[in-house]
DSSP file (Angstrom, degrees, kcal/mol; ACC not computed):
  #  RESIDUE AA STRUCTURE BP1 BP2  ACC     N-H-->O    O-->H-N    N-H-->O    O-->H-N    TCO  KAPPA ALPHA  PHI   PSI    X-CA   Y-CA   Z-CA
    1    1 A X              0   0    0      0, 0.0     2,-0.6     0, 0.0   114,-0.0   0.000 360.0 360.0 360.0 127.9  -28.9    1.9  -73.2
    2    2 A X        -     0   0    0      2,-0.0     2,-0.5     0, 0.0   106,-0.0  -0.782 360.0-143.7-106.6 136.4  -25.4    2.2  -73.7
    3    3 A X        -     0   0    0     -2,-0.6     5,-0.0     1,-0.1   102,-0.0  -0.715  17.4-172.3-104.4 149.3  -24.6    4.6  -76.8
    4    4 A X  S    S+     0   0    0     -2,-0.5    -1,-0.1     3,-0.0   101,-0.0   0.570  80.3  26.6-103.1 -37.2  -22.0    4.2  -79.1
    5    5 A X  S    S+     0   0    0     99,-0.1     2,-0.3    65,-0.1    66,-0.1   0.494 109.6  60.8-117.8  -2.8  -22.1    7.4  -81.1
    6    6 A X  S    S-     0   0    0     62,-0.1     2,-0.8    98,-0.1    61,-0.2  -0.924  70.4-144.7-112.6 142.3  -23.5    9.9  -79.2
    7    7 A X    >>  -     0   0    0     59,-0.4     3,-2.7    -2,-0.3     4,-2.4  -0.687  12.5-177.4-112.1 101.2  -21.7   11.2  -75.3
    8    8 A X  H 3> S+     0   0    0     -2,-0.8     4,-1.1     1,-0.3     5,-0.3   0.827  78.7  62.9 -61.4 -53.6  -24.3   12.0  -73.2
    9    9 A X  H 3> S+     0   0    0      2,-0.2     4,-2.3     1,-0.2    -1,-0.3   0.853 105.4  43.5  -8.9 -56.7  -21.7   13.0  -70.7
   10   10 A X  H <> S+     0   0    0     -3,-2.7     4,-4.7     1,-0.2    -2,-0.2   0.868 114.9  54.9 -83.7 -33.8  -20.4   15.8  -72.9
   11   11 A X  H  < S+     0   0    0     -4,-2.4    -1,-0.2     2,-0.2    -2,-0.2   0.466 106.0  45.7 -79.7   7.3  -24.2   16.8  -73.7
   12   12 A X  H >X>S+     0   0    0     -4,-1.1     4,-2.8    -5,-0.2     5,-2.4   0.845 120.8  43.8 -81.8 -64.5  -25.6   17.3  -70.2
   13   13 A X  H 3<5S+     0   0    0     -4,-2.3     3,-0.3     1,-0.3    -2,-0.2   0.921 115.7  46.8 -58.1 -56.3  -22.2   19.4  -69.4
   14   14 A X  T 3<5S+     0   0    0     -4,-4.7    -1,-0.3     1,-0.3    -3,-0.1   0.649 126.7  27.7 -52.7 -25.2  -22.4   21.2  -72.5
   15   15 A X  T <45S-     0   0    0     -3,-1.1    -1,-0.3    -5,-0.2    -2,-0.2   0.694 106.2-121.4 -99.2 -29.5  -26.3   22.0  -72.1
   16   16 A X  T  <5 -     0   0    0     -4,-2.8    -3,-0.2    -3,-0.3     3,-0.1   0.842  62.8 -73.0  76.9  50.7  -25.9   21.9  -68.4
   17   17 A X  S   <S+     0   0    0     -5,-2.4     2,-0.5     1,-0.2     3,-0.1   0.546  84.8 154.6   5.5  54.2  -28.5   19.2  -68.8
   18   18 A X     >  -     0   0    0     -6,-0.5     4,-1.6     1,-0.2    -1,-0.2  -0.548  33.2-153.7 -81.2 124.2  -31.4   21.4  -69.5
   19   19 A X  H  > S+     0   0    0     -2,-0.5     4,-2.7     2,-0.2    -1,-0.2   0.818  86.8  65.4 -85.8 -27.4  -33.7   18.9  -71.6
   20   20 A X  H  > S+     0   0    0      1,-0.2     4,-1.9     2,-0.2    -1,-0.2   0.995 104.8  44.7 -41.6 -67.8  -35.3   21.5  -73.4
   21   21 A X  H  > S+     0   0    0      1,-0.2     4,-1.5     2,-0.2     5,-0.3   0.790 112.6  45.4 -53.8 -32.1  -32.4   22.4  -74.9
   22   22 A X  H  X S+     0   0    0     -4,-1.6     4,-4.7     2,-0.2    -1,-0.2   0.957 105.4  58.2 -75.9 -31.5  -31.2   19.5  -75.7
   23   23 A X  H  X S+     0   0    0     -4,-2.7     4,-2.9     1,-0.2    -2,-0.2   0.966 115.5  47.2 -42.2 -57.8  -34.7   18.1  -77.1
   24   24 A X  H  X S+     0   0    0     -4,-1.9     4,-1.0     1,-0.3    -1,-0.2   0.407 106.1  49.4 -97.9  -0.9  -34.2   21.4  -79.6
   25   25 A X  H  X S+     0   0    0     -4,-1.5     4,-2.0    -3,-0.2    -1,-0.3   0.803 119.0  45.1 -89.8 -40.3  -30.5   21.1  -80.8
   26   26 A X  H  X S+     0   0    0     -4,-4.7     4,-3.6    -5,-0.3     5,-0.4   0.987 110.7  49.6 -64.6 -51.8  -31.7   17.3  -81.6
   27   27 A X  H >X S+     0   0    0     -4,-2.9     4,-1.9     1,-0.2     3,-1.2   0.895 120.0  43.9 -28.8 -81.3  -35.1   18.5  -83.2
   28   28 A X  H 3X S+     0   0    0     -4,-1.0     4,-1.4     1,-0.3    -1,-0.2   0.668 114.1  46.2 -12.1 -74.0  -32.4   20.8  -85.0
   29   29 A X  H 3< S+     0   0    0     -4,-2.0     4,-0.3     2,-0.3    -1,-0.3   0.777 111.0  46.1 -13.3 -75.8  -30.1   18.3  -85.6
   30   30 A X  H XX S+     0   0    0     -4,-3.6     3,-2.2    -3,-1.2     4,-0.7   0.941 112.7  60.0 -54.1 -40.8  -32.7   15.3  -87.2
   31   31 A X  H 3< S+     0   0    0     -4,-1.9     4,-0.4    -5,-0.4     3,-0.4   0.860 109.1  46.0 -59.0 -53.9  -34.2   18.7  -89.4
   32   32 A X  T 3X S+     0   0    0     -4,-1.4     4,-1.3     1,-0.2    -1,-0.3   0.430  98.0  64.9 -64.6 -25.4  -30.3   19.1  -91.0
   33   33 A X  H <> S+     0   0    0     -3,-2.2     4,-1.2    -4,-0.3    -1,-0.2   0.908  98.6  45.7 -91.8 -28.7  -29.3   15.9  -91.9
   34   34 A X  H  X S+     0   0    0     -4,-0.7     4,-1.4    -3,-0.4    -1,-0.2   0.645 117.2  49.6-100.5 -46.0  -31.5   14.9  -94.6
   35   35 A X  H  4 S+     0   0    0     -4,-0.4    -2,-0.2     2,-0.2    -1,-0.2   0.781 113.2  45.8 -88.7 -31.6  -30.9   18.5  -96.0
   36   36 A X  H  X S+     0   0    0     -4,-1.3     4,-3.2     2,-0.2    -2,-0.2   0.594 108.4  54.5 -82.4 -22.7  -26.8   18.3  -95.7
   37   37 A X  H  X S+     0   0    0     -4,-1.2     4,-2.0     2,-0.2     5,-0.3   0.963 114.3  43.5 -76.3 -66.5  -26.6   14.8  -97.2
   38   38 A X  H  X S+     0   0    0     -4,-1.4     4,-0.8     2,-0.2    -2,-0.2   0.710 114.8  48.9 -45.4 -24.0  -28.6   16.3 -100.3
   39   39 A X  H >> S+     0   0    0      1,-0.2     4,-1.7     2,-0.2     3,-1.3   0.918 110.8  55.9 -86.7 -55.0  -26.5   19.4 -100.4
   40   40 A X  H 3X S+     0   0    0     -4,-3.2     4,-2.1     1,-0.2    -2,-0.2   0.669 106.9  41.1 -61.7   0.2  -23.5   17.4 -100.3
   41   41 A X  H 3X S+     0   0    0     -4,-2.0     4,-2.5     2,-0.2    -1,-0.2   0.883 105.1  64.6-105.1 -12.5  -23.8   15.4 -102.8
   42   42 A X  H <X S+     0   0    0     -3,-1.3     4,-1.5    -4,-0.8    -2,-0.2   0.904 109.5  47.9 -23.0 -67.5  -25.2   18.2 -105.1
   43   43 A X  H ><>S+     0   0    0     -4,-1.7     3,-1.4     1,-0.2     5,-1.0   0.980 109.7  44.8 -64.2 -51.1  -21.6   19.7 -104.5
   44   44 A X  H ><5S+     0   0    0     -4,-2.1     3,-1.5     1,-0.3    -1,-0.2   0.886 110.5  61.1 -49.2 -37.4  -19.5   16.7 -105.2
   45   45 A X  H 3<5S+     0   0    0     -4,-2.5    -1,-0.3     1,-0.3    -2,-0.2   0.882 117.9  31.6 -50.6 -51.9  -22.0   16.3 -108.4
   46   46 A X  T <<5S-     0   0    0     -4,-1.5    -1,-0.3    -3,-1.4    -2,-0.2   0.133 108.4-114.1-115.0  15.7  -20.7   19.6 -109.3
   47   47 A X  T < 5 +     0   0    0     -3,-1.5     2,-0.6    -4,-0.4    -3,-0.2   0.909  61.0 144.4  70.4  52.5  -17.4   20.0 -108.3
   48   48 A X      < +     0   0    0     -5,-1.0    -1,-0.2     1,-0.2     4,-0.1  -0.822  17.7 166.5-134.0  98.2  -17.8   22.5 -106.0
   49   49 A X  S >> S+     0   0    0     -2,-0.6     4,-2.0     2,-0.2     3,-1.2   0.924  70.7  52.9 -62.7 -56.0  -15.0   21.3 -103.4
   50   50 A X  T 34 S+     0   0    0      1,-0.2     4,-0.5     2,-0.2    -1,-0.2   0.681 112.3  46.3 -72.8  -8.6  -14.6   24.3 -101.2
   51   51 A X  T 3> S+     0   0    0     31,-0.2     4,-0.6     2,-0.1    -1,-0.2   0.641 109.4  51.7-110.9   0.7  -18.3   24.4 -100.6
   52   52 A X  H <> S+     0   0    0     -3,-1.2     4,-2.0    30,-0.2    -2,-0.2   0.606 115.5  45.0 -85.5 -31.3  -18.4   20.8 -100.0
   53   53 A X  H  X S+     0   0    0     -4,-2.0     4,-0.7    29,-0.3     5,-0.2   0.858 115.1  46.8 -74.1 -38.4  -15.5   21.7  -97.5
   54   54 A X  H  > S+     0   0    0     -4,-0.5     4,-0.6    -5,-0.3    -1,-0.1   0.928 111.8  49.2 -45.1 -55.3  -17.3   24.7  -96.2
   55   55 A X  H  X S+     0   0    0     -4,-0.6     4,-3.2     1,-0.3     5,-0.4   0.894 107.7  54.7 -75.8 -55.7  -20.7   22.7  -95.7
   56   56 A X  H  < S+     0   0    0     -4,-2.0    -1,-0.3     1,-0.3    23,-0.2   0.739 112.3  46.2 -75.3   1.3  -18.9   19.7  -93.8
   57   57 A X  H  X S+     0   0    0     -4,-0.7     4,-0.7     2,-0.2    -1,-0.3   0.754 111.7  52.5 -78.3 -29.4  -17.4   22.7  -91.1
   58   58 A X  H >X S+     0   0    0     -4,-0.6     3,-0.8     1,-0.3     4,-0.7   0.985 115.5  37.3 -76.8 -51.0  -20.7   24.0  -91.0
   59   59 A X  H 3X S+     0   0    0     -4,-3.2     4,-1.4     1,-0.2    -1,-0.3   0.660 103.7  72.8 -82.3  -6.4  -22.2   20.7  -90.1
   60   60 A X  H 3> S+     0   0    0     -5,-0.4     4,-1.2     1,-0.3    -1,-0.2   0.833  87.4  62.9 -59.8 -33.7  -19.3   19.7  -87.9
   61   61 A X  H <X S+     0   0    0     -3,-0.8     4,-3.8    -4,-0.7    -1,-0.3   0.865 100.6  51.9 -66.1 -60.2  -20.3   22.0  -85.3
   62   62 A X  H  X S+     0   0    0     -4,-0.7     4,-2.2     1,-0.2     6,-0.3   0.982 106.6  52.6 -57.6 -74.6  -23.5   20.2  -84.8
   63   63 A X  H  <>S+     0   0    0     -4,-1.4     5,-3.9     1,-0.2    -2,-0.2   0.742 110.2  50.5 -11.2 -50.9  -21.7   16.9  -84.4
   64   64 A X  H  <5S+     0   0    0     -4,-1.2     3,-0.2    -3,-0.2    -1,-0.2   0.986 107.5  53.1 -27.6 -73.3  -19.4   18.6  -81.6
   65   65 A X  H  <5S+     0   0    0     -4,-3.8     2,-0.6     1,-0.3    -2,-0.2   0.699 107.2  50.3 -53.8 -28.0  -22.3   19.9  -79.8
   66   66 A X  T  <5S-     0   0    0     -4,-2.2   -59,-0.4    -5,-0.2    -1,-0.3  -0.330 115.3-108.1-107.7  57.0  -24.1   16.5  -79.5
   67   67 A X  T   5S+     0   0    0     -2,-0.6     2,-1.4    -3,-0.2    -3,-0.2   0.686  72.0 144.6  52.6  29.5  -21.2   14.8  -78.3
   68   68 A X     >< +     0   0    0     -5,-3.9     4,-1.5    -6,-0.3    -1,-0.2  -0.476  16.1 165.7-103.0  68.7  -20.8   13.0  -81.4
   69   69 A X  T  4 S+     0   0    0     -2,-1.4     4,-0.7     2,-0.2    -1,-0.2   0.952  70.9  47.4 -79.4 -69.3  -16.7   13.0  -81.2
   70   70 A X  T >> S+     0   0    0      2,-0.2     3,-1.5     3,-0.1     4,-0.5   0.508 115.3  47.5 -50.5-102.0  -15.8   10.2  -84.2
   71   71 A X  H >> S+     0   0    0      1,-0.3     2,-1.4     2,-0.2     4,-0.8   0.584 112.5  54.0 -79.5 -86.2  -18.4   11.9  -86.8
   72   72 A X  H 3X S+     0   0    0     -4,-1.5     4,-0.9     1,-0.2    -1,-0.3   0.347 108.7  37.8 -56.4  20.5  -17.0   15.0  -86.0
   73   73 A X  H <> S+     0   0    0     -3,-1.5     4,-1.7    -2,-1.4     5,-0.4   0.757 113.7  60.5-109.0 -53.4  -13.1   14.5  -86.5
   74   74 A X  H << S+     0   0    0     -3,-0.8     4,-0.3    -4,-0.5    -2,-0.2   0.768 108.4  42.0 -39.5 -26.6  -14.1   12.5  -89.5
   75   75 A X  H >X S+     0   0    0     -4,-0.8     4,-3.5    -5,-0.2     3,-0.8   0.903 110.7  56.6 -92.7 -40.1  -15.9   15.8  -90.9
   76   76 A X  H 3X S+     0   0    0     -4,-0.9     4,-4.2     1,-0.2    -2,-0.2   0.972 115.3  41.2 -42.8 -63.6  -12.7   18.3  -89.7
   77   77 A X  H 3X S+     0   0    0     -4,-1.7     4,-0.9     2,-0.2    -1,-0.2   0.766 114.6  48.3 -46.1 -38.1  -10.7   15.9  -91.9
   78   78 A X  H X> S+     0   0    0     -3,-0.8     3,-2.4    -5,-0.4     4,-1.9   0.978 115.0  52.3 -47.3 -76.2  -13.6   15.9  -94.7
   79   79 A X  H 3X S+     0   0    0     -4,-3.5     4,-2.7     1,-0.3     3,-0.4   0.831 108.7  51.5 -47.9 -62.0  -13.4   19.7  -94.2
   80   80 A X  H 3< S+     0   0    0     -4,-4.2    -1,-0.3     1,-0.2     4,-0.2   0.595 105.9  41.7  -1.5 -70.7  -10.2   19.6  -94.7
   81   81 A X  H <X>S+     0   0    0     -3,-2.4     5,-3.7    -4,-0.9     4,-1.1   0.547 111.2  58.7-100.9  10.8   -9.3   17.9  -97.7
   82   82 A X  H  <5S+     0   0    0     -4,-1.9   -29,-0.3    -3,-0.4   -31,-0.2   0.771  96.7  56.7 -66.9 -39.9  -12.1   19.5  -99.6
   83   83 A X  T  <5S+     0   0    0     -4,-2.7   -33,-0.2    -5,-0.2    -1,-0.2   0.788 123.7  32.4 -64.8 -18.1  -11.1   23.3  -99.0
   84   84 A X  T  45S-     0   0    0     -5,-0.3    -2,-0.2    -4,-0.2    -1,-0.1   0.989 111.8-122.7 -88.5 -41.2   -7.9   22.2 -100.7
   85   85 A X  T  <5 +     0   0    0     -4,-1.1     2,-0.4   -36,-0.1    -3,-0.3   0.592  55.3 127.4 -92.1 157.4   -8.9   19.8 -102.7
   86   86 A X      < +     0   0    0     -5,-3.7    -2,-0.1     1,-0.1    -1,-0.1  -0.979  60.9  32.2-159.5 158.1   -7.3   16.4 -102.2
   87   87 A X  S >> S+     0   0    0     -2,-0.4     3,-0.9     3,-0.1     4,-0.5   0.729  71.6 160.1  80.1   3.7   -8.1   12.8 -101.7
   88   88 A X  T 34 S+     0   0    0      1,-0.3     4,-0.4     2,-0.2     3,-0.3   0.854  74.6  63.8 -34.9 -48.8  -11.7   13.7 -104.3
   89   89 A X  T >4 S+     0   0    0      1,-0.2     3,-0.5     2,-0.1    -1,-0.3   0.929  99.2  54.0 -63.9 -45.3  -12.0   10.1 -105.0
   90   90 A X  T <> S+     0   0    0     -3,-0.9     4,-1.5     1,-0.2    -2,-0.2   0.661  83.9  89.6   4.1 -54.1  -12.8    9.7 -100.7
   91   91 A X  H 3X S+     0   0    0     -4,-0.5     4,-2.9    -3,-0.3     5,-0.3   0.786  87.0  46.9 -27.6 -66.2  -15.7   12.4 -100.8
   92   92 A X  H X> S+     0   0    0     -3,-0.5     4,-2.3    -4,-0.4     3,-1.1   0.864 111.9  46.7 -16.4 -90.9  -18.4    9.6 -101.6
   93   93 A X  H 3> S+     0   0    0      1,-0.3     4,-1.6    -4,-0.2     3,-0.5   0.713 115.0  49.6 -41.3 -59.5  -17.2    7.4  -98.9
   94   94 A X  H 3X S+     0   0    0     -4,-1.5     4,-1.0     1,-0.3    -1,-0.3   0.856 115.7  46.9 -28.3 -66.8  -17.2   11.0  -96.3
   95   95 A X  H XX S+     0   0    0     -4,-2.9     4,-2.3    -3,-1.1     3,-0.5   0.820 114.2  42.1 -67.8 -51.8  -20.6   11.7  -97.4
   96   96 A X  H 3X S+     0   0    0     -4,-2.3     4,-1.3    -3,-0.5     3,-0.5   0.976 111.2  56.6 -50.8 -82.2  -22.1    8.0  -97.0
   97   97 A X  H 3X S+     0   0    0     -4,-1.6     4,-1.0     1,-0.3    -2,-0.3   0.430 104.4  53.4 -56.2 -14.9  -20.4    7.6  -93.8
   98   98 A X  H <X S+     0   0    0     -4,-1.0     4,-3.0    -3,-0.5     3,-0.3   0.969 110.4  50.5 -46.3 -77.4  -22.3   11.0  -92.4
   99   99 A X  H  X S+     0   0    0     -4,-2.3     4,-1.1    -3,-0.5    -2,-0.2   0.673 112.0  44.1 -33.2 -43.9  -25.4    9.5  -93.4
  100  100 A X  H  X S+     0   0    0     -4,-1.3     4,-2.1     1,-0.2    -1,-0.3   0.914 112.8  49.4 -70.3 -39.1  -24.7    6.4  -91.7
  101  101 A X  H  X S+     0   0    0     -4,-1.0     4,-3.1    -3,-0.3     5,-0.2   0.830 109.2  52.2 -66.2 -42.2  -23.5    7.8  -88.7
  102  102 A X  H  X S+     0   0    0     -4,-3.0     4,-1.5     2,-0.2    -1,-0.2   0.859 106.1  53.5 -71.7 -34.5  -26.5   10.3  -88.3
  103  103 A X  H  X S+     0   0    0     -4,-1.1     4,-1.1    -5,-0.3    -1,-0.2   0.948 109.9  49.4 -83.9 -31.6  -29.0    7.8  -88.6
  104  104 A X  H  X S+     0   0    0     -4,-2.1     4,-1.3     1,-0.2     5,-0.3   0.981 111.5  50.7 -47.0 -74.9  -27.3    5.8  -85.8
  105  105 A X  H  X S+     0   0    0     -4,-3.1     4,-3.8     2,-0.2     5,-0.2   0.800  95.7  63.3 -55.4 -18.3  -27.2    8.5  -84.0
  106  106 A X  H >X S+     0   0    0     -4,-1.5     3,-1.0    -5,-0.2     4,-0.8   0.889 106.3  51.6 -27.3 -99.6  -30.8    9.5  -84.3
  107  107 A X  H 3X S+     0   0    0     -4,-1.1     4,-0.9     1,-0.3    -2,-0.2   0.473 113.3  39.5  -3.6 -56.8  -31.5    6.2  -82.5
  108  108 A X  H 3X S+     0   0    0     -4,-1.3     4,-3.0     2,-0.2    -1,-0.3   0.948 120.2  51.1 -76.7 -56.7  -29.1    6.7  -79.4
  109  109 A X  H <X S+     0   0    0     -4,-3.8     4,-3.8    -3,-1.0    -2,-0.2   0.843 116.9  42.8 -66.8 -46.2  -30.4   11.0  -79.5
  110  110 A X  H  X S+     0   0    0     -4,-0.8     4,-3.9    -5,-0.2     5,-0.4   0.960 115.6  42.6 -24.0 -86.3  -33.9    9.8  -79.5
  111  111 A X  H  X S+     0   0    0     -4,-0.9     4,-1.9     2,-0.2    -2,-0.2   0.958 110.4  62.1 -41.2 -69.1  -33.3    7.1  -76.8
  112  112 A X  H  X S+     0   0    0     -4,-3.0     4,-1.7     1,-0.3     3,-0.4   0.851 106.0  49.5  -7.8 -75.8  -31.2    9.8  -75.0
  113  113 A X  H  X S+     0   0    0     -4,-3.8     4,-1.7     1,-0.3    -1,-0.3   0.881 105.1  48.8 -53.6 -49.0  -34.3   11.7  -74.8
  114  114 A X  H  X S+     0   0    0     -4,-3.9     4,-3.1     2,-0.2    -1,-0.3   0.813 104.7  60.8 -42.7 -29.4  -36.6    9.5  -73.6
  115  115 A X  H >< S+     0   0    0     -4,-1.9     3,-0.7    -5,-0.4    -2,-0.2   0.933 107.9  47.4 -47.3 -75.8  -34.3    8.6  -70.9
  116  116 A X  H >< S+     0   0    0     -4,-1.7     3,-1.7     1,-0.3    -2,-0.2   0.561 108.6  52.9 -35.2 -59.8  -34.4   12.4  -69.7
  117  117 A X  H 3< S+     0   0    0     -4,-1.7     2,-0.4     1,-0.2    -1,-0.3   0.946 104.7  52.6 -78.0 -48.6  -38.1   12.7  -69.8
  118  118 A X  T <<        0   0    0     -4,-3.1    -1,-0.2    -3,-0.7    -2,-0.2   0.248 360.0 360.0-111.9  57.2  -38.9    9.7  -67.6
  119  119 A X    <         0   0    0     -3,-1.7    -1,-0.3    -2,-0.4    -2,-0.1   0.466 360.0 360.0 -78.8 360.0  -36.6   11.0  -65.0
């Protein structure tokens, strides 16, 4: 399969392709998104910028780790004009474009794994 949002490359080195681990940052991972999409739009709802800025560093980190380059620079940027705030009409679109992007990547993290297991 060739993946498109995830680098499988970066997550072998970075796990030192220990499949456990990786199985249990994605477990992690799927567990998070669903829960960060809700928080963030909870903040936008309520104007609370710096914890919208906060929340997309937090999750950014995850992004990193799973090789997931383009979501994360998009969330650094997120992160970014949120602490300050600037660019507010943008949030939405940030927040959508998370969503979309994690559920792609699901698909590829998923796939990933199967790969792994019937090595």
């Amino acid at each position: 399969m060739k993946y498109k949002k995830i680098n499988t490359d970066y997550i072998m080195t970075a796990t030192e392709g220990d499949v456990a681990i990786i199985t249990n940052i994605v477990r992690l991972f799927k567990e998070q998104i669903d829960e960060t999409y809700i928080e963030m739009n909870k903040l936008l709802e309520i104007k609370d910028y710096h914890g919208l800025g906060l929340l997309a560093h937090k999750v950014k980190s995850s992004a990193a780790i799973l090789g997931m380059e383009e979501l994360a620079v998009m969330l650094k940027t997120f992160e970014l004009q949120a602490k300050v705030p600037e660019n507010i009409q943008g949030y939405q679109g940030y927040i959508t474009t998370f969503k979309d992007y994690c559920e792609e990547a699901v698909v590829e993290l998923d796939a990933f794994i199967n790969e792994l297991n019937s090595l």
